[in-house]
Each structure stands twice: as structure tokens, then as C-alpha cells.
C-alpha positions as CSV (number, residue, x, y, z in Angstrom):
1,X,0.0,0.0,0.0
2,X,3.0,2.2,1.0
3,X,4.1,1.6,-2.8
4,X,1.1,2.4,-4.3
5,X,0.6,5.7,-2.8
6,X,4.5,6.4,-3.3
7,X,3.5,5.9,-6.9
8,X,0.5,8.0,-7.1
9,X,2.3,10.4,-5.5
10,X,5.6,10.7,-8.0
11,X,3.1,10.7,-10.9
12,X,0.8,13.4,-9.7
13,X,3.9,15.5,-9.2
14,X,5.7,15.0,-12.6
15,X,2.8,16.6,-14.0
16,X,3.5,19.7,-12.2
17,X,6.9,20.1,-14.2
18,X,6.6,21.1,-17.8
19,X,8.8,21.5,-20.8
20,X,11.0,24.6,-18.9
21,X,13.6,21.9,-19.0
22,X,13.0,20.4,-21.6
23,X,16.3,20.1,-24.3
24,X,15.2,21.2,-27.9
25,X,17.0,19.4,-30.6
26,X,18.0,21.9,-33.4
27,X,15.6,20.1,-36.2
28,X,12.6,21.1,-33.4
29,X,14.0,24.4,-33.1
30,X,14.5,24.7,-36.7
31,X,10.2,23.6,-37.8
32,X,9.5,25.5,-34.7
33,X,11.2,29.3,-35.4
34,X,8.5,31.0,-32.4
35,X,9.8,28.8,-29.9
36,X,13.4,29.3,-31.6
37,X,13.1,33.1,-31.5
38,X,11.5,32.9,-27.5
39,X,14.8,30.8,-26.5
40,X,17.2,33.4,-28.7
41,X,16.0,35.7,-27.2
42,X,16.0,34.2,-23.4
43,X,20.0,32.9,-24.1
44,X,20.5,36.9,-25.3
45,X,19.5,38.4,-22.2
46,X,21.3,36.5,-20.0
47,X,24.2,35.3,-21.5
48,X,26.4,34.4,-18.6
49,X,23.7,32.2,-16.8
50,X,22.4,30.7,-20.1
51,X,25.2,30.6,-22.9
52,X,26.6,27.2,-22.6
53,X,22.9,25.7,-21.6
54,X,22.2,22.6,-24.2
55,X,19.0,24.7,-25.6
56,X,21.2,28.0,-25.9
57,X,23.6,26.2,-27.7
58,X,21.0,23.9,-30.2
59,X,19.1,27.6,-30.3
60,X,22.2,28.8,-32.0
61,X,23.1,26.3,-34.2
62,X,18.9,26.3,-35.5
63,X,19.6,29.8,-36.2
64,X,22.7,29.5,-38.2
65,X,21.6,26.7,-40.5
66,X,18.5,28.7,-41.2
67,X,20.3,31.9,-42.3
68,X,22.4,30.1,-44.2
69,X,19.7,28.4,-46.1
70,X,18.0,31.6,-46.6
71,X,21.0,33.0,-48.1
72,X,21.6,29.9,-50.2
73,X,17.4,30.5,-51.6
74,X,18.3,33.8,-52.3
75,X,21.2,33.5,-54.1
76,X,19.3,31.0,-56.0
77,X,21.0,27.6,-55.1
């Protein structure tokens, strides 16, 4: 019985905890560019707490494959 509640318990309370640590990959980032932008823009405003973060760092690697291929569409390629 002691189990059982234990188990309730731990399940009733991982539903409290959303995806605020959650680790993006950069393809999710990349189909997703609001949620991209939001964590940009988090990572820019607190740089030394958040730079080397996984979702800082994927956030930044989403955004520079996308520029680049925006610039390789408008250059025609």
C-alpha cells in the first residue's frame, strides 16, 4: 500500500513540471522558429547564466543553419 501511494504520488507530481527543462533538438528548433526566437531571445539576455545551456547552444546552431539556407534561396541555389 506504502508503494502504491509512493507511486501516485511521484506521478501526480511529474505533471506539475513542464517542458521549462525540456532540451530542444535543433531540427525542433528549426520547424518550430517561435519557440526558436522565445529561446534566442532568453540565451540573449542573460548570456552568462544561459550561454553554454544545451537549448542556448542547439538555439544557435537552428539559427545559423537557417540563415544560411535563406542565403543559399536567395542566391538562388
Amino acid at each position: 500500500m506504502k508503494h502504491l501511494l509512493l507511486g501516485i504520488v511521484m506521478l501526480t507530481l511529474s505533471g506539475c513540471f513542464g517542458d521549462e527543462d525540456r532540451i530542444y533538438t535543433v531540427d525542433e528548433l528549426m520547424d518550430d522558429e517561435v519557440l526558436l526566437a522565445k529561446i534566442t531571445s532568453e540565451c540573449r539576455n542573460n548570456p552568462g547564466a544561459l550561454r553554454q545551456t544545451p537549448n542556448c547552444q542547439n538555439a544557435a546552431a537552428a539559427d545559423w543553419k537557417l540563415r544560411l539556407e535563406r542565403m543559399n534561396r536567395a542566391l538562388g541555389g
